[in-house]
Structures are given as C-alpha cells and as structure tokens.
N, C-alpha and C positions, 0 to 999 in steps of 0.2 A: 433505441439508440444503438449505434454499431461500435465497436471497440475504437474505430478511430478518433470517431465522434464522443465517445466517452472518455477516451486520451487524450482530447483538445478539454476536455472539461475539467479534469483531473488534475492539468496543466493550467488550464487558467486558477481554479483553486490556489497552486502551491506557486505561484506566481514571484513571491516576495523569498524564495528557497535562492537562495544563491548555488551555482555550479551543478544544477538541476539537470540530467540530462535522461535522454530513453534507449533504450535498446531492443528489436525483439529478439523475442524467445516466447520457449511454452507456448505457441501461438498467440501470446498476448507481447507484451512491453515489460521491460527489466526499468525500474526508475533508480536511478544514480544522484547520488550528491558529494562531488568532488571527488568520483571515481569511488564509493561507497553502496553496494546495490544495499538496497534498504526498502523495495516495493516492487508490486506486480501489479499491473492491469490485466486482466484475462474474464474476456467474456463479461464485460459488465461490469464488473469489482472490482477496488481496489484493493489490494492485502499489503500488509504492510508488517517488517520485520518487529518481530517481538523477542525477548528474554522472560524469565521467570516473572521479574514485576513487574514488568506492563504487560503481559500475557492477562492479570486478573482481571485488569481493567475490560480489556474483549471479551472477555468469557462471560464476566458480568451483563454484558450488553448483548449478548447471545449469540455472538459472530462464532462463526466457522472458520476452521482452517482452512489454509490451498490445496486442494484434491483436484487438478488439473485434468485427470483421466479415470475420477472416480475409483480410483483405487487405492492410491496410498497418499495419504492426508501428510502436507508438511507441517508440522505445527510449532514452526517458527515462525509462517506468516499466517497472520489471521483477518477476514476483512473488516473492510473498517466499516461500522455501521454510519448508517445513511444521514443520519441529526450531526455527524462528525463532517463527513465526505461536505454537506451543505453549510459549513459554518467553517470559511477560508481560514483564520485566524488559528480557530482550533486543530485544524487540518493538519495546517503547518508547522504546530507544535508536536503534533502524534510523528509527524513526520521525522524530525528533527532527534526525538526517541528513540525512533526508528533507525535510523543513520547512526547514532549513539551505539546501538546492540549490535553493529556492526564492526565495528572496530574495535 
C-alpha cells in the first residue's frame, strides 16, 4: 500500500471527524482537526498525538513512537495499532484524544 493510498484509508476511517484536514510534511501527512495537528501518516502508519494518559494505553499495545529518520524518536506521537486503525468508531475516538492533548 503507498502512503497516498494509505491516506485515502486513514481518511476514509476518520470520515465522521469534523474539520479534518492533511498537510505534508516529514515526507508523509500532518492530519489537522479545526487547525489542531493531532497525527502523522508517514510510511504506512498512523501516529497519533499522545499525553502522559493516553500515552499508556499505546505502550500497552506495543506501539512505537515517530522515529521518522531513525534517529530520534518523538514520543508524543505514537502508532496506532492496526485492531484500532481497522475499527472506524474507535479510530475516531483515539483521535478526538489526540486533538484534545493538543490544545
């Protein structure tokens, strides 16, 4: 699957997000909700902005931080695993978290 084609999937997932938008960067996609970056597409992955309490919930799930160049690891976004990324509903609540620890 190529990054664009997995940003047409990402986007269809978060569908029901109101004020949704993309951006690139890092060679992938900055995702926006009403001028709120709160995700990254990059290479296949979604990651998505974390705080201290919803940070445990990823770790628990075994997701990785954003290491875009293999060198230094953001670990305010972490990806979202794949049982999440495939269940819309859910998606869009991680999300909405996500936009939350942004502001």
């Amino acid at each position: 699957m190529t990054d664009d084609s997995f940003l047409e999937y990402v986007l269809e997932q978060l569908v029901e997000i109101r004020q949704l938008s993309t951006r690139p960067m890092f060679g992938g996609y900055g995702l926006y909700m009403g001028g709120i970056f709160f995700g990254i597409v990059h290479k296949g992955a979604l990651y998505l902005r974390t705080d201290a309490a919803s940070r445990a919930e990823y770790v628990r799930a075994g997701s990785r931080p954003f290491n875009p160049r293999g060198r230094q690891e953001l670990h305010r976004y972490y990806e979202v695993p794949a049982e999440i990324l495939d269940d819309a509903q859910v998606l869009c609540a991680w999300a909405r978290v996500a936009a939350n620890t942004g502001r």
